[in-house]
C-alpha positions as CSV (number, residue, x, y, z in Angstrom):
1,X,100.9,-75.8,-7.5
2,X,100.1,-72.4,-9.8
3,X,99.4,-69.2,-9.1
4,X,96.0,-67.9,-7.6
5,X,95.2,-64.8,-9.5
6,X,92.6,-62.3,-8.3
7,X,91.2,-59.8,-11.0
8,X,88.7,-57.0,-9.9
9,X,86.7,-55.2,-11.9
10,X,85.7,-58.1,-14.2
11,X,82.6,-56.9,-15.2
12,X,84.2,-54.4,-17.1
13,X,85.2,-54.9,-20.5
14,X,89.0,-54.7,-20.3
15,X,88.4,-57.0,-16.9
16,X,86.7,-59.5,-18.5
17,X,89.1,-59.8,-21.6
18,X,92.5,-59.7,-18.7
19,X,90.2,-62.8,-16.8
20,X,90.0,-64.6,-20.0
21,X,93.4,-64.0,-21.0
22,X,95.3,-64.8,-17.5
23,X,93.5,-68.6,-17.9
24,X,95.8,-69.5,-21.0
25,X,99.4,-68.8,-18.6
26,X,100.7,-72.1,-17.9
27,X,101.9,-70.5,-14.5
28,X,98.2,-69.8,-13.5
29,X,96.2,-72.6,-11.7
30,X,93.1,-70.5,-10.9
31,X,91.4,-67.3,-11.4
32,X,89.1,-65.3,-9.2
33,X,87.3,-62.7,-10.7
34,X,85.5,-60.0,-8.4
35,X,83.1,-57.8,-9.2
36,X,79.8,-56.0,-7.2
37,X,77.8,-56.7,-10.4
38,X,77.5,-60.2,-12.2
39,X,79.5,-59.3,-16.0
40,X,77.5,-59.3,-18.9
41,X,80.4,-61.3,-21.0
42,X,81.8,-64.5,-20.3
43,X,84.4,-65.4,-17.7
44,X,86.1,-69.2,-19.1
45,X,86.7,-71.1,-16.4
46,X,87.2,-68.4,-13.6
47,X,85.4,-68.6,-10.7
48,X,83.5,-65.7,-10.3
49,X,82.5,-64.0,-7.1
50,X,80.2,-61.2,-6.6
51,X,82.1,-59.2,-3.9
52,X,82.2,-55.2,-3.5
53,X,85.6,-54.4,-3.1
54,X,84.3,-51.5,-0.8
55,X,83.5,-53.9,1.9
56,X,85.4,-55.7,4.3
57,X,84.1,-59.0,2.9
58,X,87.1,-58.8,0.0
59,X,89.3,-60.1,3.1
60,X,87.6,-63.3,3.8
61,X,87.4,-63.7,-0.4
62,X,91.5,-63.5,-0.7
63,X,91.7,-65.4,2.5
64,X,89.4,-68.6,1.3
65,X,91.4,-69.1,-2.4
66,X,95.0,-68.7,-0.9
67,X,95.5,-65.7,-3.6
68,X,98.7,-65.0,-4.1
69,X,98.3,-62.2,-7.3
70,X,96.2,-59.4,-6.5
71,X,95.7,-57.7,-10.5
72,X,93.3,-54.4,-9.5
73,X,91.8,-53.2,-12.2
74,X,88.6,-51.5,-11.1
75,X,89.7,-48.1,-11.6
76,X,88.0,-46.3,-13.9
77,X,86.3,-43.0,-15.0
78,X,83.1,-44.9,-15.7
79,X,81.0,-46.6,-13.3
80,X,79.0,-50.0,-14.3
81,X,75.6,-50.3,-14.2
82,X,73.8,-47.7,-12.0
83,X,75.5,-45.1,-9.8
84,X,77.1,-41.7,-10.9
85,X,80.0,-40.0,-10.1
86,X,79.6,-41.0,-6.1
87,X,79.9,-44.5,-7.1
88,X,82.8,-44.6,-8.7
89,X,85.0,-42.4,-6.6
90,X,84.2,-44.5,-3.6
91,X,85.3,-47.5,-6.2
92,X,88.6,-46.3,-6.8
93,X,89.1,-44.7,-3.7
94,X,87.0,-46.7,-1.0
95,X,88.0,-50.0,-2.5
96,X,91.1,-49.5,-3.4
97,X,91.7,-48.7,0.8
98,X,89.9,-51.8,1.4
99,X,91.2,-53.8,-0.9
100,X,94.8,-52.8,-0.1
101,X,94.0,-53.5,3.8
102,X,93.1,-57.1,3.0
103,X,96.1,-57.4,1.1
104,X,98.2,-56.4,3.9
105,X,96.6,-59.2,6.0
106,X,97.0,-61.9,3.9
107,X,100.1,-63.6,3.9
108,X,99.6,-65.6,1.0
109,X,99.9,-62.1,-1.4
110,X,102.8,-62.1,-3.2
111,X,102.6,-60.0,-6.1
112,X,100.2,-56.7,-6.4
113,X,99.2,-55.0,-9.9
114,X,97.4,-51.6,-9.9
115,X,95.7,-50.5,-12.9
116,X,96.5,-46.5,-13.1
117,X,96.6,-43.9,-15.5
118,X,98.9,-40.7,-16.6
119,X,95.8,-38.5,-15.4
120,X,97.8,-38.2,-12.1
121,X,100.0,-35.6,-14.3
122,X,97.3,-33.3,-14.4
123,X,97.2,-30.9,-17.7
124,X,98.3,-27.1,-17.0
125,X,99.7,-24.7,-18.9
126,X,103.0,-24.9,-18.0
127,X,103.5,-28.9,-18.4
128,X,106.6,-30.0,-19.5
129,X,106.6,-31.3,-23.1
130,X,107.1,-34.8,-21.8
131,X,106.1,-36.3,-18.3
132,X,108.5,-39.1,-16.6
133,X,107.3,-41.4,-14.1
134,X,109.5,-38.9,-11.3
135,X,108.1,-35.9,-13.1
136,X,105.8,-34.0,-10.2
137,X,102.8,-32.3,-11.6
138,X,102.7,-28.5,-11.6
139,X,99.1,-28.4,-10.9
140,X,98.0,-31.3,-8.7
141,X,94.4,-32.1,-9.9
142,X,91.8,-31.0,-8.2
143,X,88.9,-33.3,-8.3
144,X,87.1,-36.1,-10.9
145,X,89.0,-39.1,-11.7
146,X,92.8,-37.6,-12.0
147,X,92.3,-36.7,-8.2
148,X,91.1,-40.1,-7.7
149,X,93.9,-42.1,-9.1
150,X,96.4,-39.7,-7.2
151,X,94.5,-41.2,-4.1
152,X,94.6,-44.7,-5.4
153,X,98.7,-44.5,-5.9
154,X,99.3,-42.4,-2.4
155,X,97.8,-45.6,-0.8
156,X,99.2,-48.4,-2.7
157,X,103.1,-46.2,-1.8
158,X,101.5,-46.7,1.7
159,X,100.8,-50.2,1.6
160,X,104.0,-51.3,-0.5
161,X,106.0,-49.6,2.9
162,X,103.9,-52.0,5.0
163,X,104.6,-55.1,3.3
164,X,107.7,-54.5,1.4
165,X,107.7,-58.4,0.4
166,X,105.0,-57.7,-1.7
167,X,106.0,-57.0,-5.7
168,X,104.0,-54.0,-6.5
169,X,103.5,-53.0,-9.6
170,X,101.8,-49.7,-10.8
171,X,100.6,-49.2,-14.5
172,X,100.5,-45.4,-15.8
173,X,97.9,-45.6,-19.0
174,X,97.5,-43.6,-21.5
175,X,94.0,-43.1,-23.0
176,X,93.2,-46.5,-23.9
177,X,91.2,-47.0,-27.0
178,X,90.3,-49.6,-29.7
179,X,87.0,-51.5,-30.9
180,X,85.8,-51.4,-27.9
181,X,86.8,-49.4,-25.6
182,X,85.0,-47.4,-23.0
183,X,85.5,-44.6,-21.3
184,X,84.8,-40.9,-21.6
185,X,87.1,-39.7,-24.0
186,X,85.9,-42.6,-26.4
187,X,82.5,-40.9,-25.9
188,X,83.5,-37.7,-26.6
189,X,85.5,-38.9,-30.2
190,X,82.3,-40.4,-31.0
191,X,80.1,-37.4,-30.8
192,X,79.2,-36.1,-34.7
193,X,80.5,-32.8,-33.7
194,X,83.6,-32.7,-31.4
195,X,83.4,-29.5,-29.2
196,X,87.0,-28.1,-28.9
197,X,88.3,-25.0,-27.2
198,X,88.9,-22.4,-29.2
199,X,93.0,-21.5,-30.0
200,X,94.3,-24.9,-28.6
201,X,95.4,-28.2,-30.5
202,X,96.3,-30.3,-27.6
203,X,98.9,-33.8,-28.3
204,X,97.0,-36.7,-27.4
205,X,98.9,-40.1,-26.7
206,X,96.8,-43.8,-27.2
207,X,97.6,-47.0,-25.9
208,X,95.5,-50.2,-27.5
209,X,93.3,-52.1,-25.4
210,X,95.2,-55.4,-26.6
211,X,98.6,-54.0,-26.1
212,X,96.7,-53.2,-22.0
213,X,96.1,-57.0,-21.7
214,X,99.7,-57.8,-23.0
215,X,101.4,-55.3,-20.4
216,X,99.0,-56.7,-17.5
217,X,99.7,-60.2,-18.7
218,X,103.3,-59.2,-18.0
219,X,103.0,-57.3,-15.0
220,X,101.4,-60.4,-13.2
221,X,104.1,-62.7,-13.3
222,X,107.6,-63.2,-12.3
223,X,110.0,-60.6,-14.4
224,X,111.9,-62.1,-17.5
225,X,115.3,-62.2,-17.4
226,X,117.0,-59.1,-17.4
227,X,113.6,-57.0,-16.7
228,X,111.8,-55.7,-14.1
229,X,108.1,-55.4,-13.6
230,X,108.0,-53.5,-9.8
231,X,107.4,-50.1,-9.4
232,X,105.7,-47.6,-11.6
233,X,105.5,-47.4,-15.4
234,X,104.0,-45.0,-18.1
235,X,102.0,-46.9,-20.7
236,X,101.5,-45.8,-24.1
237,X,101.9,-46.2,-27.4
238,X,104.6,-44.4,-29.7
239,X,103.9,-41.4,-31.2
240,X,101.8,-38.3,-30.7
241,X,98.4,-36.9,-32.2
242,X,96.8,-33.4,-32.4
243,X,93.3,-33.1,-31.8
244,X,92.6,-31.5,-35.3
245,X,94.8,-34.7,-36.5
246,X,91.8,-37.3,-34.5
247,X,88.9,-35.1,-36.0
248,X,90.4,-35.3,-39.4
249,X,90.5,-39.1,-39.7
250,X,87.0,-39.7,-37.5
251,X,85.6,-37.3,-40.6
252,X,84.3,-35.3,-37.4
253,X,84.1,-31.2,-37.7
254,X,85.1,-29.7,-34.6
255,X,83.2,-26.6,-32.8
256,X,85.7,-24.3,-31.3
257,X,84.5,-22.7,-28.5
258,X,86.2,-20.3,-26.1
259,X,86.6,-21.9,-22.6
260,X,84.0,-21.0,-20.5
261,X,81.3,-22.3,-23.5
262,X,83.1,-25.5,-23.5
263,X,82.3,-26.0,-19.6
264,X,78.9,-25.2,-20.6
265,X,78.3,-27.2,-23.3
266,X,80.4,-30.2,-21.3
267,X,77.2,-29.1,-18.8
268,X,74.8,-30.0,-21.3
269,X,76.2,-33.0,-22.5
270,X,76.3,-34.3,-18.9
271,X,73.1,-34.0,-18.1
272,X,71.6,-35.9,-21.4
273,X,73.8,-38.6,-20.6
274,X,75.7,-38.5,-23.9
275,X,79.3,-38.2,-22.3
276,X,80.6,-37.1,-19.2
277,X,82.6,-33.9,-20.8
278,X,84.1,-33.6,-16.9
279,X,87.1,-30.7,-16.0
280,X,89.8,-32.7,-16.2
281,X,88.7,-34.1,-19.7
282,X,88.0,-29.9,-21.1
283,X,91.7,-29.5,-19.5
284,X,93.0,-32.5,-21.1
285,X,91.2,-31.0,-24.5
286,X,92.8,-27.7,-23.9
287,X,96.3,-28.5,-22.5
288,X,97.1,-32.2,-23.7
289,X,99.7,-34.7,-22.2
290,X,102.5,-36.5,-23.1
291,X,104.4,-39.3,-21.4
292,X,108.0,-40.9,-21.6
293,X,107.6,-44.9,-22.0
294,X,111.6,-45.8,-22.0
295,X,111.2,-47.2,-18.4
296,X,108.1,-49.3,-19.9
297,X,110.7,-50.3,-22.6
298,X,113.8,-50.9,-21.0
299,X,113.4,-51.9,-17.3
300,X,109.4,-53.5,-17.6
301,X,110.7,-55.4,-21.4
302,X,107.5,-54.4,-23.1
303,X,107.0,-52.9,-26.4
304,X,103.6,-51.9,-27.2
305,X,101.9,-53.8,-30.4
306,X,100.5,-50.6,-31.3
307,X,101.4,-47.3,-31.7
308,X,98.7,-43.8,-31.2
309,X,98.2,-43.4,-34.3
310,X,97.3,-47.6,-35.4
311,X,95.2,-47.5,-32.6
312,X,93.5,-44.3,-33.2
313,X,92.9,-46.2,-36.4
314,X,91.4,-48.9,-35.0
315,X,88.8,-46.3,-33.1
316,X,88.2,-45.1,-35.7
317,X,87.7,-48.1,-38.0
318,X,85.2,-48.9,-35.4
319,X,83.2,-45.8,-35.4
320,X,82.5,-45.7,-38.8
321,X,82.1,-42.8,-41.4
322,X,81.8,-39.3,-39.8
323,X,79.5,-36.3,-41.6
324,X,83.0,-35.5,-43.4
325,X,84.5,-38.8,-44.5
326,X,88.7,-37.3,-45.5
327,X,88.0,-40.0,-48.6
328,X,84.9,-37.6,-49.6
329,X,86.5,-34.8,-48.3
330,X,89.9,-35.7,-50.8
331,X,87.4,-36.4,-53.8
332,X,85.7,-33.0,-53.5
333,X,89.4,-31.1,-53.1
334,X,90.3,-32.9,-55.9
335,X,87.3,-32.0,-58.3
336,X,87.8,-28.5,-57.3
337,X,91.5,-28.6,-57.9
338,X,90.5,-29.7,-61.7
339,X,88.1,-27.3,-62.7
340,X,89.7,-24.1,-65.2
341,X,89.4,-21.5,-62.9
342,X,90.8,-23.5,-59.8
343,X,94.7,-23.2,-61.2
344,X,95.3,-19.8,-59.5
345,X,93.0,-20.1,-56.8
346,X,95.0,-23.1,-55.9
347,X,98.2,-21.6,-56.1
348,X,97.1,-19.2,-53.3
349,X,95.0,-21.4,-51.5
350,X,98.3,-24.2,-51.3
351,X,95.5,-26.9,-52.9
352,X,97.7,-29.2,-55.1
353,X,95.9,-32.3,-54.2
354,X,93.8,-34.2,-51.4
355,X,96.9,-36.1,-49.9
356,X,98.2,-32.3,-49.4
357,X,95.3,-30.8,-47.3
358,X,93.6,-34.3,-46.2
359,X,96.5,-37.0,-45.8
360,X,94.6,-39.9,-45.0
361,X,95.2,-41.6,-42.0
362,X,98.0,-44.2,-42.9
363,X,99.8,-40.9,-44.4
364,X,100.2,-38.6,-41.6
């Protein structure tokens, strides 16, 4: 007999896309997708059940289909439907304690997945260039959703010491982006202006939302040969971007501000609902973060399809042209770089060219 897979969260759009994925592994008999709201996409064949993972009633659901893969991927910055930020830290935290307590009780649970994410690093000044997955944070975060996934992991430790027959496996991702993603840094790329704090260029690292079904596809099932998929692992892709480098190819201008105008603007954009500029996003703006991924590579056996800067350019692909297009941007450099009077001035100014100021984005 397959597997019984459980997926939460599969109203969301990276649950839905995991739930239609899982159904094609030959290993996998039946899926179970959960959610507290009924999804707005299409499940295959899964059975879906409307469950909130915040009440006890998750027990009798893992109890009644025998599941023996638990894949928990409603974590998130972003709630579903209605509800604010109340909502979705007693998601991540609430459920996550409720869900994990089921788990403990049911003996059929053999293998555990929790979707995480490298916000658990915090951003502070004094960051090492490059997190590990043993790397401590110098600045444990203080509250949003990077406080809430340092819950989420402190009781998933706590339940893998309680039922140490159970594989457990905990996924570190990077921002995840692509066509469609969703969360609140892929609403703050898509704002025509970008607000950015003034004197800081922060490296930003990308993993693609395909590449996030792949490495869940992988963590789900028993390891390949000469791999292992338990314990904790940094997802992303290879590869680093600047800030100025993302607002560049989205043709976005950027507005820098000194700090405490960026926690007021990020006020304002909060309240008309545009994005939810939050702390920990205005420190990820000003500080940045960067992960090691050998451990995904050599002990989990994946390597990412992508890398940050394909699948920043499949974001941006998706967004379409910004008020200052780097083709338009090039053309105008490049007429200006023509004209008689533009040979000195360019000598001066370093403008030899469009690629030379404006490398477009399979250039850079």
């Amino acid at each position: 007999m397959g597997k019984v897979v459980l997926v939460t969260g599969a109203a969301r759009q990276l649950g839905g896309r995991f739930v239609r994925r899982i159904q094609r592994d030959p290993e996998v008999d039946r899926v179970i997708a959960v959610d507290a709201v009924a999804p707005g996409h299409q499940l295959g064949d899964a059975d879906f059940v409307r469950a909130d993972i915040r009440q006890p009633a998750i027990a009798r659901v893992l109890a009644e289909h025998s599941v023996d893969t638990v894949v928990h991927l409603d974590v998130s910055a972003k709630t579903v439907g209605t509800g604010g930020r109340t909502a979705v830290k007693e998601t991540n935290v609430i459920g996550t304690m409720q869900l994990l307590g089921a788990c403990q009780k049911a003996p059929s649970v053999r293998r555990l997945v929790i979707k995480s994410s490298t916000n658990v690093y915090g951003s502070a000044p004094r960051d090492p260039a490059v997190f590990t997955e043993t790397t401590p944070p110098k600045s444990l975060p203080s509250g949003g959703f990077a406080k809430d996934v340092v819950e989420v992991e402190g009781y998933v430790r706590g339940f893998a010491r309680r039922r140490p027959d159970v594989a457990v496996c905990v996924l570190r991702f990077a921002n995840i982006l692509g066509p469609e993603a969703d969360s609140p840094l892929a609403d703050y790329l898509s704002l025509p202006v970008l607000p950015t704090v003034f004197g800081y260029d922060p490296r930003l690292q990308f993993v693609h939302e395909d590449d996030v079904v792949d490495v869940l596809g992988i963590a789900s099932r028993e390891p390949r040969r000469g791999t292992l998929n338990s314990g904790t692992f940094n997802i992303a892709g290879d590869g680093v971007l600047l800030l100025s480098q993302c607002s560049r190819r989205l043709g976005r201008p950027t507005m820098p501000l000194l700090l405490p105008a960026v926690t007021w603007v990020g006020q304002a954009l909060r309240t008309v609902g545009m994005t939810d500029f939050s702390p920990e996003q205005i420190r990820l703006l000003t500080h940045g973060r960067v992960v090691s991924t050998v451990q995904m590579r050599e002990t989990l056996g994946f390597h990412p399809q992508f890398s940050t800067a394909e699948t920043f350019a499949e974001f941006a692909r998706s967004q379409g042209p910004g008020l200052l297009p780097p083709e338009a941007v090039g053309r105008a450099v490049d007429r200006l770089a023509a004209m008689p009077f533009a040979g000195a001035a360019g000598e001066v100014l370093g403008i030899t060219g469009a690629g030379d100021t404006y490398p477009t984005p399979s250039a850079r």
